[in-house]
PDB file of N, CA, C and O in Angstrom:
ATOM      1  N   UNK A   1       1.125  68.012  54.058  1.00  0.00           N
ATOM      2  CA  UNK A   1       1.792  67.075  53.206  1.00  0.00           C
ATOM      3  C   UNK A   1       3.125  67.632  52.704  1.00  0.00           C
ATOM      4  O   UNK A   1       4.218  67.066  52.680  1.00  0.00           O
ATOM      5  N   UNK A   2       2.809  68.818  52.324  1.00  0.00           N
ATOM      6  CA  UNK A   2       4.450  69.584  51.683  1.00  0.00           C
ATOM      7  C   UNK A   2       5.488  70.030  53.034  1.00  0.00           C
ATOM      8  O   UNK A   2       6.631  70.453  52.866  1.00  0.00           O
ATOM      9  N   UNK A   3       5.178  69.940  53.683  1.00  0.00           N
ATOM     10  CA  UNK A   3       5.488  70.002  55.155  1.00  0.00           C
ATOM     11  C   UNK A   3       6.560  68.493  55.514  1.00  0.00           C
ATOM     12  O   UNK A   3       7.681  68.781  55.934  1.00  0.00           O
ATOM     13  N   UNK A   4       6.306  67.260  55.391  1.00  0.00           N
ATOM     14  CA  UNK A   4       6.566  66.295  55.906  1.00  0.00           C
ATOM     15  C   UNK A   4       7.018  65.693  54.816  1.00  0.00           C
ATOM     16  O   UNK A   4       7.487  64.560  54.929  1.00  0.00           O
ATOM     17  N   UNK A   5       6.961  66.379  53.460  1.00  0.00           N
ATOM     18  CA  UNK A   5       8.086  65.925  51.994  1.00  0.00           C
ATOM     19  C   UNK A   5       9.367  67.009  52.436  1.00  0.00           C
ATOM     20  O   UNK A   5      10.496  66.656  52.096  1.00  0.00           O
ATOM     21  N   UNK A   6       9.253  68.043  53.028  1.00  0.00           N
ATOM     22  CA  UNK A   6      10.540  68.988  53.456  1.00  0.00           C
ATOM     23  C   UNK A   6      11.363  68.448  54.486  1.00  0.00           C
ATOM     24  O   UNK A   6      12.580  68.550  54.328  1.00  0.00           O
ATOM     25  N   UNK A   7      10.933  67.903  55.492  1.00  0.00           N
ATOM     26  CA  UNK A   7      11.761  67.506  56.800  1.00  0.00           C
ATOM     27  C   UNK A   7      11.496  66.294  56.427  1.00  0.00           C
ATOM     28  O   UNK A   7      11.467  65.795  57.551  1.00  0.00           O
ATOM     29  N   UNK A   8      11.244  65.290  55.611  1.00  0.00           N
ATOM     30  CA  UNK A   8      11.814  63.860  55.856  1.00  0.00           C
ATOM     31  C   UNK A   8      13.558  63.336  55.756  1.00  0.00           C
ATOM     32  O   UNK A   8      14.268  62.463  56.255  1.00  0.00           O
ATOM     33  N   UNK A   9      13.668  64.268  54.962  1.00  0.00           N
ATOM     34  CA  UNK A   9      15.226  63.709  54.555  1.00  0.00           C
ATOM     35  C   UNK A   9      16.181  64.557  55.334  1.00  0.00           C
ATOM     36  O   UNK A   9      17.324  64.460  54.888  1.00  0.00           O
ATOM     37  N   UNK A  10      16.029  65.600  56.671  1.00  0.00           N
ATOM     38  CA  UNK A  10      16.743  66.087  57.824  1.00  0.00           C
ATOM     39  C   UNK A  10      16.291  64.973  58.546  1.00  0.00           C
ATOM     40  O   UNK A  10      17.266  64.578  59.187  1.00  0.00           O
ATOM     41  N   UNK A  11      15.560  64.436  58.720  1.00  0.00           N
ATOM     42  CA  UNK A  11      15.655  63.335  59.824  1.00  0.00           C
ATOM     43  C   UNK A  11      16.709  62.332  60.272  1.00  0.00           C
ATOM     44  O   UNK A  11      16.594  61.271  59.660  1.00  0.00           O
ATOM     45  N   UNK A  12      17.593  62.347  61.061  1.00  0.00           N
ATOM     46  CA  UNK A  12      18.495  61.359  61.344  1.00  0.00           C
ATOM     47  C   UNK A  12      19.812  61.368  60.719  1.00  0.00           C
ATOM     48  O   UNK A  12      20.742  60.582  60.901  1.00  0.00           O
ATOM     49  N   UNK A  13      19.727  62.572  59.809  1.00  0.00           N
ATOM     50  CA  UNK A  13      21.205  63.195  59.134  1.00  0.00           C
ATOM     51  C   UNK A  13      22.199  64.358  59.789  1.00  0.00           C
ATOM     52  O   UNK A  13      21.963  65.522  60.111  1.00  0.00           O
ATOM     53  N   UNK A  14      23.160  63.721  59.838  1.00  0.00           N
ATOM     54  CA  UNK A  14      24.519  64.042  60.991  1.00  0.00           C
ATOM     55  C   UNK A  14      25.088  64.915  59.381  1.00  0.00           C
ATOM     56  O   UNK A  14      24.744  64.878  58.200  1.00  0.00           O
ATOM     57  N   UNK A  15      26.177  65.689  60.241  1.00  0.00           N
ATOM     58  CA  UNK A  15      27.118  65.784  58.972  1.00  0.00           C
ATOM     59  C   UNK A  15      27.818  64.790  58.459  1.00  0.00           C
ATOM     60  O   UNK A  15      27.430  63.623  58.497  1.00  0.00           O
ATOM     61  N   UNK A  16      29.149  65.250  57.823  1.00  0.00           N
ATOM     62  CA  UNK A  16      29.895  63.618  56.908  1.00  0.00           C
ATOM     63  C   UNK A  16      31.074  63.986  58.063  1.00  0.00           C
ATOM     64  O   UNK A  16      31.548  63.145  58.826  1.00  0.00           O
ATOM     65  N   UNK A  17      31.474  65.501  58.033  1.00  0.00           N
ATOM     66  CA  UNK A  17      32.967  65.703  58.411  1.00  0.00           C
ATOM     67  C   UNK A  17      32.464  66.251  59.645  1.00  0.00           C
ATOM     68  O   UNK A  17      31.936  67.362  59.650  1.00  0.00           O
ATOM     69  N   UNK A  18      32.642  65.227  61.198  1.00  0.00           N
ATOM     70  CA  UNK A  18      32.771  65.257  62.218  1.00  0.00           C
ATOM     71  C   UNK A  18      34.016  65.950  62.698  1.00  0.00           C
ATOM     72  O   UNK A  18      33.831  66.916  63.438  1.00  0.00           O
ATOM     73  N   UNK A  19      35.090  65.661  62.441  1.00  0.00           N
ATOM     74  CA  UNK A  19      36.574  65.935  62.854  1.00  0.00           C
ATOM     75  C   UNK A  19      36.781  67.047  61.782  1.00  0.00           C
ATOM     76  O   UNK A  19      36.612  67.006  60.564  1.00  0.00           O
ATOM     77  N   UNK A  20      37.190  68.033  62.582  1.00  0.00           N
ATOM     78  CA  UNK A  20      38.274  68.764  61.582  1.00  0.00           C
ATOM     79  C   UNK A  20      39.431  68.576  61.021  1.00  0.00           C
ATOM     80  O   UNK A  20      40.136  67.656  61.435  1.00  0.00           O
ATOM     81  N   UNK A  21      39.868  69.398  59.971  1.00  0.00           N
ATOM     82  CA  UNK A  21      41.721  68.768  60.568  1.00  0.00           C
ATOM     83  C   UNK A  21      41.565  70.878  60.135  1.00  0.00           C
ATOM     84  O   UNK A  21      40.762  71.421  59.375  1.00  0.00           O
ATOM     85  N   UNK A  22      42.661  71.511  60.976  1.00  0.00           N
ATOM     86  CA  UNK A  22      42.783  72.977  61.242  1.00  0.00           C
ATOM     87  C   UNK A  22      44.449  72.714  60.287  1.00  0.00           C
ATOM     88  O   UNK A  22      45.299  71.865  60.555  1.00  0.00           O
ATOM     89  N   UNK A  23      44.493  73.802  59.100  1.00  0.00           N
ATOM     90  CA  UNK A  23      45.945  73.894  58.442  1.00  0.00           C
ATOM     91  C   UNK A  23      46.794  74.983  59.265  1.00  0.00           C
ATOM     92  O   UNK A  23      47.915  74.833  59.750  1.00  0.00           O
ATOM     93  N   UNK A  24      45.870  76.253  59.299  1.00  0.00           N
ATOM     94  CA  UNK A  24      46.206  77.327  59.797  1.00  0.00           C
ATOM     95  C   UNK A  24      46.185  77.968  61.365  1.00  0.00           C
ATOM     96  O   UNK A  24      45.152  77.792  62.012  1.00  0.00           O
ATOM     97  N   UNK A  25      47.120  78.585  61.883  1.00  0.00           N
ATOM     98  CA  UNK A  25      47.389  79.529  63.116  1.00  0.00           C
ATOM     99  C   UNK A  25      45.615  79.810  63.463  1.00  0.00           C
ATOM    100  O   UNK A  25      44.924  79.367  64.380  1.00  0.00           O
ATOM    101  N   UNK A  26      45.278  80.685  62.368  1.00  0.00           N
ATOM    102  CA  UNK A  26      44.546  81.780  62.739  1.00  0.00           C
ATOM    103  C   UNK A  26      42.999  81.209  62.413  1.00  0.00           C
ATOM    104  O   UNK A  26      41.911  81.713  62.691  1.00  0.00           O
ATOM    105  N   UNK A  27      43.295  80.086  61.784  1.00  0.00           N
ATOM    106  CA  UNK A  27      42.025  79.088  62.088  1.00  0.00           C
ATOM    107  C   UNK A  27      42.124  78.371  63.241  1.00  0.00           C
ATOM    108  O   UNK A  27      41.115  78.073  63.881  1.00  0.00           O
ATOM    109  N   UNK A  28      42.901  78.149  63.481  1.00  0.00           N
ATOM    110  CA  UNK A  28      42.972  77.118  65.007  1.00  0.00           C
ATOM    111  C   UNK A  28      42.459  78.358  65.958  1.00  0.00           C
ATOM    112  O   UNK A  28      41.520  78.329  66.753  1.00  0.00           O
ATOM    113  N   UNK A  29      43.180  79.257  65.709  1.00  0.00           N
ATOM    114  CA  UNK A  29      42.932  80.562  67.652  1.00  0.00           C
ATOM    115  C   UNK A  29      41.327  80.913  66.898  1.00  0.00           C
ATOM    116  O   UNK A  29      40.502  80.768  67.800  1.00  0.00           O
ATOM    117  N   UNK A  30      40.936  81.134  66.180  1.00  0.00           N
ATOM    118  CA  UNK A  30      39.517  81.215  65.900  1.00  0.00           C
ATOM    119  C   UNK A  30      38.502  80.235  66.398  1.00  0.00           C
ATOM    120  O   UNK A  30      37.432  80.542  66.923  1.00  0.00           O
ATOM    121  N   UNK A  31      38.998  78.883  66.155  1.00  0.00           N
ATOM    122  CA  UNK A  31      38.260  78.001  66.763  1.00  0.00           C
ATOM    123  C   UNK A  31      38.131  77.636  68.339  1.00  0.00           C
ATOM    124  O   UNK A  31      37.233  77.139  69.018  1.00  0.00           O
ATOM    125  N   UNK A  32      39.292  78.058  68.580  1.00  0.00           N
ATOM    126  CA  UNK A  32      39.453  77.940  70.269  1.00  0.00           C
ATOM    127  C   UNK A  32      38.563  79.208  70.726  1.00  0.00           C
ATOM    128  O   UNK A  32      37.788  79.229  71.683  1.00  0.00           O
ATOM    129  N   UNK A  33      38.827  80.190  69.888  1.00  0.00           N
ATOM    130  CA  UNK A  33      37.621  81.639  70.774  1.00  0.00           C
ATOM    131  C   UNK A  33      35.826  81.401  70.272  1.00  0.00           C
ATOM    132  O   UNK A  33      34.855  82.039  70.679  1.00  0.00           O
ATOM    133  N   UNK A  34      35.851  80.547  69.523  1.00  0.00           N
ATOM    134  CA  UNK A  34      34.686  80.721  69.241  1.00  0.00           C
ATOM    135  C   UNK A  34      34.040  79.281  69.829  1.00  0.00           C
ATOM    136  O   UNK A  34      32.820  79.437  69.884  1.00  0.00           O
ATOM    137  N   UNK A  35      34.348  78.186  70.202  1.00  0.00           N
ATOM    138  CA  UNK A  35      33.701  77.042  70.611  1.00  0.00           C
ATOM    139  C   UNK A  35      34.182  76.712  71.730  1.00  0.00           C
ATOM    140  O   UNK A  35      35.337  76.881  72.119  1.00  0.00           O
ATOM    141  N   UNK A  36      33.147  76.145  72.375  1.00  0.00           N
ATOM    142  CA  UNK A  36      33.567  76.030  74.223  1.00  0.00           C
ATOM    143  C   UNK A  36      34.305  75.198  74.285  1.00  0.00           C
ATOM    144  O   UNK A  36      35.468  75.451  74.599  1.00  0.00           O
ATOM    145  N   UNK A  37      33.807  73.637  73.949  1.00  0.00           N
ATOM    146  CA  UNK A  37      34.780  72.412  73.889  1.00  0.00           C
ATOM    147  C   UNK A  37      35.510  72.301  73.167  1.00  0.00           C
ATOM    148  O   UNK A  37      34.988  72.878  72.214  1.00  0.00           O
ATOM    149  N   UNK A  38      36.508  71.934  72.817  1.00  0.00           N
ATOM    150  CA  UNK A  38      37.672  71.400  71.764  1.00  0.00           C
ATOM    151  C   UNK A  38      38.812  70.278  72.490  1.00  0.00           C
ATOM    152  O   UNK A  38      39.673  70.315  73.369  1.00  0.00           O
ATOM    153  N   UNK A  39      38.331  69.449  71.699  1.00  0.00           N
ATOM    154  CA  UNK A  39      39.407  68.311  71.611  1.00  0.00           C
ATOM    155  C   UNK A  39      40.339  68.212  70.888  1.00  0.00           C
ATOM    156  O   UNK A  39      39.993  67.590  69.883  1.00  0.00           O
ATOM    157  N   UNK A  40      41.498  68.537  70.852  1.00  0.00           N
ATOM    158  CA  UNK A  40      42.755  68.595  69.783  1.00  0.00           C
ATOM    159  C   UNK A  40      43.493  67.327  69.495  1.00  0.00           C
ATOM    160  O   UNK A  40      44.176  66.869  70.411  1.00  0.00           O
ATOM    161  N   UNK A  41      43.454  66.715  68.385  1.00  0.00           N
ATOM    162  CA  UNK A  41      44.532  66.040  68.360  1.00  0.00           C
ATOM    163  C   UNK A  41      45.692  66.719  67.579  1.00  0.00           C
ATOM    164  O   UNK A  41      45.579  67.528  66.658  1.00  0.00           O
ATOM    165  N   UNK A  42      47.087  66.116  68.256  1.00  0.00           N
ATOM    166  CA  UNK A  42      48.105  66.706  67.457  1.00  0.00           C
ATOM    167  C   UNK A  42      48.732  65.456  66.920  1.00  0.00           C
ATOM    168  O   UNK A  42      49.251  64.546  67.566  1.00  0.00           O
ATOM    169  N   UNK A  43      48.590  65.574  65.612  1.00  0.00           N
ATOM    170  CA  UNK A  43      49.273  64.110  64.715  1.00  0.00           C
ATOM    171  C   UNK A  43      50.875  64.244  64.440  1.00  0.00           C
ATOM    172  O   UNK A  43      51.271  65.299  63.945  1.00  0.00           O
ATOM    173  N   UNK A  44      51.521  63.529  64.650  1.00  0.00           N
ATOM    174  CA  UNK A  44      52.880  63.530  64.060  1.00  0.00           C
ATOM    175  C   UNK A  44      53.354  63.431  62.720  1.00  0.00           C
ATOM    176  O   UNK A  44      54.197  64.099  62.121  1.00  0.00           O
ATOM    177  N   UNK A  45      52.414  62.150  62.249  1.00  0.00           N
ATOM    178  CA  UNK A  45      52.514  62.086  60.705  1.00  0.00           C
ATOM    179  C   UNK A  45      52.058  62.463  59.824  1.00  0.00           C
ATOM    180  O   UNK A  45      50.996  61.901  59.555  1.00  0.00           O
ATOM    181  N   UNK A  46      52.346  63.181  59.197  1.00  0.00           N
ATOM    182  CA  UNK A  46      51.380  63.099  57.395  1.00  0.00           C
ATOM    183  C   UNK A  46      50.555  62.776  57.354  1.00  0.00           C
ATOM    184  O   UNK A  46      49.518  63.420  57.513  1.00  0.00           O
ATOM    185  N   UNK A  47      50.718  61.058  57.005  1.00  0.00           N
ATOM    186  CA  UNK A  47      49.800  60.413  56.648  1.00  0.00           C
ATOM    187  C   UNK A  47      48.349  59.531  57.876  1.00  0.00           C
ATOM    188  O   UNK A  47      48.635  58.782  58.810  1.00  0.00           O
ATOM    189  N   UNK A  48      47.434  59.786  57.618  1.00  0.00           N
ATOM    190  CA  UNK A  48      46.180  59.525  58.138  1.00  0.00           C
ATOM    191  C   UNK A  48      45.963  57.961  58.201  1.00  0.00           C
ATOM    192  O   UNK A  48      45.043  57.468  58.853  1.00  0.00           O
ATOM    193  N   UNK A  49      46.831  57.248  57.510  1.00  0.00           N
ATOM    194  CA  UNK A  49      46.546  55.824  57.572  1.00  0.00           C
ATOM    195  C   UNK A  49      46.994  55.409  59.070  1.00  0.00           C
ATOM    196  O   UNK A  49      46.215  54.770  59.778  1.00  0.00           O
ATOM    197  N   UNK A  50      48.513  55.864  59.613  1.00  0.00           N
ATOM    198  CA  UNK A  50      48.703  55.466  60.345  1.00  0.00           C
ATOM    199  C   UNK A  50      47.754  55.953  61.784  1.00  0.00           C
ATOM    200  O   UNK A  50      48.030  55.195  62.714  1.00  0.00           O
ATOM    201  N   UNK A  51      47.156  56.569  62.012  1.00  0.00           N
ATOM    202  CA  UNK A  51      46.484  56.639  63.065  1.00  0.00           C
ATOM    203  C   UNK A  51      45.010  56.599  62.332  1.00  0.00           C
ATOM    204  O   UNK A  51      44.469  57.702  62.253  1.00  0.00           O
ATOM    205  N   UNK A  52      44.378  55.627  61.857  1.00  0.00           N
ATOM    206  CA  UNK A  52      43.128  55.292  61.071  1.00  0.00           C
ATOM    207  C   UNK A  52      42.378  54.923  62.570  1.00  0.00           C
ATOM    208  O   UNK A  52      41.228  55.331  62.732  1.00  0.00           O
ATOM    209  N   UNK A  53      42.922  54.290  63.460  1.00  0.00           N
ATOM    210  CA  UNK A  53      41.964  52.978  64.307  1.00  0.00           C
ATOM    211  C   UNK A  53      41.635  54.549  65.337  1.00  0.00           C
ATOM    212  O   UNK A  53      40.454  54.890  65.418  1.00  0.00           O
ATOM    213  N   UNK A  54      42.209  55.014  65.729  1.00  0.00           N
ATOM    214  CA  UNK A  54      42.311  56.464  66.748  1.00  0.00           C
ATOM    215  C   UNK A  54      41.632  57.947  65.919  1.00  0.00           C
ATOM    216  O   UNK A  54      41.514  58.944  66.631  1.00  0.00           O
ATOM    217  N   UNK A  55      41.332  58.019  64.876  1.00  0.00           N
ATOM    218  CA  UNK A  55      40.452  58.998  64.382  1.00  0.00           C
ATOM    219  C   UNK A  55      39.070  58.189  64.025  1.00  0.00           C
ATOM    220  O   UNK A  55      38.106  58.854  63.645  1.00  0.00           O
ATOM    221  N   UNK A  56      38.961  56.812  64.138  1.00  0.00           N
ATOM    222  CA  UNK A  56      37.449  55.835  63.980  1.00  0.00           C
ATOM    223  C   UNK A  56      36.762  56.092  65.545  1.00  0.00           C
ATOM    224  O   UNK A  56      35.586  56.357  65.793  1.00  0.00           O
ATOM    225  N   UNK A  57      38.020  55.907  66.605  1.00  0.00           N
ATOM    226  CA  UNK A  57      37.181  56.118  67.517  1.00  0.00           C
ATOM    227  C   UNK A  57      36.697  58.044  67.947  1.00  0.00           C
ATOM    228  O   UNK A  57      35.764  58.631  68.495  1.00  0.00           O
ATOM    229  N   UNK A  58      37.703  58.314  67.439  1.00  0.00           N
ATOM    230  CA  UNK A  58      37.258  60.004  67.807  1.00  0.00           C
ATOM    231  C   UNK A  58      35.718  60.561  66.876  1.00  0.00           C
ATOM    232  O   UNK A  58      34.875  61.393  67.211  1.00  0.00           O
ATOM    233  N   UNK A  59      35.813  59.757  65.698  1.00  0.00           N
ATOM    234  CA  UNK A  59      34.256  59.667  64.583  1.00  0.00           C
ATOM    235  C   UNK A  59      33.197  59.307  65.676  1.00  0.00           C
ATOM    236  O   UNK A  59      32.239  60.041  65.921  1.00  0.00           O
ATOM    237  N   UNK A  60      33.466  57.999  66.380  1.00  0.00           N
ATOM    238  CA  UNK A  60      32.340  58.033  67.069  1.00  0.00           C
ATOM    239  C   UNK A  60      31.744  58.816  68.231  1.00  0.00           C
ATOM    240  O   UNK A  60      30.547  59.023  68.430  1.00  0.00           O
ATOM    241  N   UNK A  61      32.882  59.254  69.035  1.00  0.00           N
ATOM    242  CA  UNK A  61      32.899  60.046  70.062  1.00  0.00           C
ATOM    243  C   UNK A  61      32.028  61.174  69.268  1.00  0.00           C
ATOM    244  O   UNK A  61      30.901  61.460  69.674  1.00  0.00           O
ATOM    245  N   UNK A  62      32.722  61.949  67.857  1.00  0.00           N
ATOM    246  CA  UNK A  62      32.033  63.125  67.388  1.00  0.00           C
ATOM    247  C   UNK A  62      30.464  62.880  67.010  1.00  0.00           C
ATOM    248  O   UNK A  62      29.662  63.804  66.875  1.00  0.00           O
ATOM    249  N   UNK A  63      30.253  61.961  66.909  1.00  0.00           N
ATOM    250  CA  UNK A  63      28.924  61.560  66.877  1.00  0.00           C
ATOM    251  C   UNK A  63      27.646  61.760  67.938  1.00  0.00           C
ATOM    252  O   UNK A  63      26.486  62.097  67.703  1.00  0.00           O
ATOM    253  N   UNK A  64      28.403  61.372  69.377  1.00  0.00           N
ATOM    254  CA  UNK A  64      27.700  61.557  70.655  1.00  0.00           C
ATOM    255  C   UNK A  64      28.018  62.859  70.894  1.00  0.00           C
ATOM    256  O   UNK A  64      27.165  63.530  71.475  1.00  0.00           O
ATOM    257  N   UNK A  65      28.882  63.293  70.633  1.00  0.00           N
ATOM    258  CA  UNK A  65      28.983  64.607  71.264  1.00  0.00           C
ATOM    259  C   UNK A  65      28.601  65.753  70.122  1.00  0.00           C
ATOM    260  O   UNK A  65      28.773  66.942  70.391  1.00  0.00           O
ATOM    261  N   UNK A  66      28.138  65.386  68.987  1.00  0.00           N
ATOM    262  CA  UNK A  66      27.702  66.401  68.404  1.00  0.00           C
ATOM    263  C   UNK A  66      26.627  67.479  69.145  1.00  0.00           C
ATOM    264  O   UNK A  66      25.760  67.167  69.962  1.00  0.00           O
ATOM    265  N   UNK A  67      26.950  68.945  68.588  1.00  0.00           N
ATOM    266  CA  UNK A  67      26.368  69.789  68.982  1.00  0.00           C
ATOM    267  C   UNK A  67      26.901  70.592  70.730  1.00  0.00           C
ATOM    268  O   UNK A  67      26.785  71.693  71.267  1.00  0.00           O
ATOM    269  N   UNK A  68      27.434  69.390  71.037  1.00  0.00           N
ATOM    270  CA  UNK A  68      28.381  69.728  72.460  1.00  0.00           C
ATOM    271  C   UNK A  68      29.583  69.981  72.427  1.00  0.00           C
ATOM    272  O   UNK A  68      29.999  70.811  73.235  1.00  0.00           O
ATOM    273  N   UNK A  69      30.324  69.484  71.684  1.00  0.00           N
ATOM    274  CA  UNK A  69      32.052  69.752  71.351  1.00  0.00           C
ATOM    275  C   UNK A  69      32.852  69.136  70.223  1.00  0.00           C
ATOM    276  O   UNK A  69      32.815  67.991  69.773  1.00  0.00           O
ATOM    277  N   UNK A  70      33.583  70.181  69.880  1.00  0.00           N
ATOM    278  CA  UNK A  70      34.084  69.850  68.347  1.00  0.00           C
ATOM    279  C   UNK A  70      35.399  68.773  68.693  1.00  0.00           C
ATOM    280  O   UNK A  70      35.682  68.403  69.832  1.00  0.00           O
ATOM    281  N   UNK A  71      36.097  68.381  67.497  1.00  0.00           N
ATOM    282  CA  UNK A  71      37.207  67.812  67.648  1.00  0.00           C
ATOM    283  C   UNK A  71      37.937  68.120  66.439  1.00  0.00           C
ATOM    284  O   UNK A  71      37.317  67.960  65.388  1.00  0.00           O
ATOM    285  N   UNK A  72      38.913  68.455  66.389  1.00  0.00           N
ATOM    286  CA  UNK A  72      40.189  68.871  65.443  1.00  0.00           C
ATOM    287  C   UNK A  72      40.983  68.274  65.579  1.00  0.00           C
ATOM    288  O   UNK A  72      41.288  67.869  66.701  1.00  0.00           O
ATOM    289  N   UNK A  73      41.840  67.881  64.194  1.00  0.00           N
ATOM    290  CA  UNK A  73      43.331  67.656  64.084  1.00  0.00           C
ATOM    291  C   UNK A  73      44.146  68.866  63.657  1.00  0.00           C
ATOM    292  O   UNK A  73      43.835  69.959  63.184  1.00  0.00           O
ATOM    293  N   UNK A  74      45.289  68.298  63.984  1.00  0.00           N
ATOM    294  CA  UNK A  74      46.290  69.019  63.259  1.00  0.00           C
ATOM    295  C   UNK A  74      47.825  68.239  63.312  1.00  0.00           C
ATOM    296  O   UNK A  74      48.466  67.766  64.251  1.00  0.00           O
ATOM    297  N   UNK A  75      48.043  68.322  62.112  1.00  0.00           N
ATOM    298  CA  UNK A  75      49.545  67.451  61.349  1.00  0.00           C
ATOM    299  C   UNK A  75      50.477  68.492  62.026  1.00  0.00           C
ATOM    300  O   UNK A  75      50.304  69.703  61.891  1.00  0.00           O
ATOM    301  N   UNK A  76      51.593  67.879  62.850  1.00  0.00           N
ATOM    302  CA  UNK A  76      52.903  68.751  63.042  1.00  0.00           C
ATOM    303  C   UNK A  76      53.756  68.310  62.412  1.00  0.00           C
ATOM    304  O   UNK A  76      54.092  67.153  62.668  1.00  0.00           O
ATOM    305  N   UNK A  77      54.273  68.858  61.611  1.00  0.00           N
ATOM    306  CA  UNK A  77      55.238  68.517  60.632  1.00  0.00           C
ATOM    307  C   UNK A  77      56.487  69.543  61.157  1.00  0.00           C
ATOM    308  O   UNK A  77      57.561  69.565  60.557  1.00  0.00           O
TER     309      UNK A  77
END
């Protein structure tokens, strides 16, 4: 019984933050040596509104591919 009150609420729970967004150099070359897959996006803008419809679909992608390959942003400013 105390068994199946512990793992009910891991059941069917993903993380929240699928996508990264990487600020730093030496976080980005860390992530590239340490995870097989990586999908990079490189954003132009600042702001996150304008590419909202293109990080919804990369959410879902991170969804199926959880546990198989990460996905990161990163703002070039």
């Amino acid at each position: 019984m105390l068994f199946q009150w512990l793992a009910t609420p891991c059941v069917g729970s993903t993380p929240k933050n699928l996508i990264k967004e990487v600020k730093d150099i030496k976080e980005f070359k860390k992530l590239l040596r340490v995870n097989k897959n990586v999908l990079v996006l490189f954003i132009k803008s600042s702001s996150v509104e304008d590419y909202q419809p293109l990080l919804k679909l990369c959410d879902e992608v991170a969804e199926k591919m959880y546990g198989k390959a990460s996905i990161v942003y990163i703002f070039c400013e």
